[in-house]
BALOBA-1460 file (C-alpha; in Angstrom, 3 decimals):
// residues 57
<rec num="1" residu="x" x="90.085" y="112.242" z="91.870"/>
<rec num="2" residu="x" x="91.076" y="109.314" z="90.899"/>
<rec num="3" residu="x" x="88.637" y="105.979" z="89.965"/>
<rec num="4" residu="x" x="90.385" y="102.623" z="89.486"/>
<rec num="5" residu="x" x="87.827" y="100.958" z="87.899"/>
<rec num="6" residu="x" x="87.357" y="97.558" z="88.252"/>
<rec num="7" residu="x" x="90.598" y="97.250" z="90.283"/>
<rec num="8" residu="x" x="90.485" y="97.944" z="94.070"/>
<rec num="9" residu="x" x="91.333" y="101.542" z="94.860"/>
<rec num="10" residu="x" x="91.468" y="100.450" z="98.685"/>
<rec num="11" residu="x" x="94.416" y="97.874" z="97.168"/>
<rec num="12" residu="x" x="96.157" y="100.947" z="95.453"/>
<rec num="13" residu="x" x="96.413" y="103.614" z="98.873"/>
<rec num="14" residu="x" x="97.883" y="100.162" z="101.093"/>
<rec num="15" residu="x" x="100.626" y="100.097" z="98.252"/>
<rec num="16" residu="x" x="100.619" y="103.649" z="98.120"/>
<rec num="17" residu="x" x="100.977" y="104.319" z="101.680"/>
<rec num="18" residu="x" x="103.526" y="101.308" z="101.839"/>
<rec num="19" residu="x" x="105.892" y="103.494" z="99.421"/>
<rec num="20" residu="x" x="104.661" y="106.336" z="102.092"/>
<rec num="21" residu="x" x="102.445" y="108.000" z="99.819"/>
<rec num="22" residu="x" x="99.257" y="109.696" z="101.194"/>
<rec num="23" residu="x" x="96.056" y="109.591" z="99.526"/>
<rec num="24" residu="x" x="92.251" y="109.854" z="100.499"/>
<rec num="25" residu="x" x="89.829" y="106.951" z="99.496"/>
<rec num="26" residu="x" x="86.224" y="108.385" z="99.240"/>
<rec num="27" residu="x" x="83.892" y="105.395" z="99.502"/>
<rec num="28" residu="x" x="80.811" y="106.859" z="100.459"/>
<rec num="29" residu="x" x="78.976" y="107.214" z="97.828"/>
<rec num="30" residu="x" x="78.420" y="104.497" z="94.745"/>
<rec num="31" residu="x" x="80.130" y="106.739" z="92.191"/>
<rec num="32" residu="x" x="83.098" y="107.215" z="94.274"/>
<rec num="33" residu="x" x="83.479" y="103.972" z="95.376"/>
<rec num="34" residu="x" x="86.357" y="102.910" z="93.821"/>
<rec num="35" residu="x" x="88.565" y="106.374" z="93.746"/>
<rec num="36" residu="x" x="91.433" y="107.857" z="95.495"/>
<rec num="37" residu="x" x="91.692" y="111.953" z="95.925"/>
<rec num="38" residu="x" x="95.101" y="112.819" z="94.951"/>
<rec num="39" residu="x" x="96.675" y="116.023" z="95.475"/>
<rec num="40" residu="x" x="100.112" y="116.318" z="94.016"/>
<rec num="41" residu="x" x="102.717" y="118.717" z="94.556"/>
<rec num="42" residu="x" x="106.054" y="118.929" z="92.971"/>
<rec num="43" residu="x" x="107.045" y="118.025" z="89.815"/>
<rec num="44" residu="x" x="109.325" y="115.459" z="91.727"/>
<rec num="45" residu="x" x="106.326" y="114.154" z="93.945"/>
<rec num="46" residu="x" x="104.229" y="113.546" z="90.755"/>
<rec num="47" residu="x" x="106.522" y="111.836" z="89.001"/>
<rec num="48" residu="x" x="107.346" y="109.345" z="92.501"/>
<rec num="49" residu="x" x="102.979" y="108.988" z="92.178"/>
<rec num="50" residu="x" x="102.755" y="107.725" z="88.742"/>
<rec num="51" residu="x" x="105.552" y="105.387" z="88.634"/>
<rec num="52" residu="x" x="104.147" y="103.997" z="92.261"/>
<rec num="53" residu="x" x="100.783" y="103.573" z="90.871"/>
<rec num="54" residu="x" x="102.389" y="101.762" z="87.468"/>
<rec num="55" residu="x" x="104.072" y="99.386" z="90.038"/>
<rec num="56" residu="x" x="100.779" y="98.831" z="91.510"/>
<rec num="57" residu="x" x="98.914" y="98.127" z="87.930"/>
């Protein structure tokens, strides 16, 4: 689980699933709000995730 803060996390999964990148966003409750589930799998696939999520920072 991821939480984004003050930026959008509904911004991050569009640019995310533009680089055709699944993720969850749980905004049902206040405290999840802003946060993306992330499961990762490979080494490969985790790498791919952080440098698409530095692209969209």
């Amino acid at each position: 689980l991821v939480n984004f803060g003050d930026m959008s996390a509904i911004q991050v999964q569009r640019s995310l699933e533009a680089r055709k990148i699944l993720v969850r966003h749980l905004g049902g409750t206040p405290e999840t709000q802003n946060s993306l589930r992330i499961t990762i799998g490979t080494k490969e696939e985790m790498k791919r995730l952080v440098r698409a999520i530095a692209e969209c920072l």
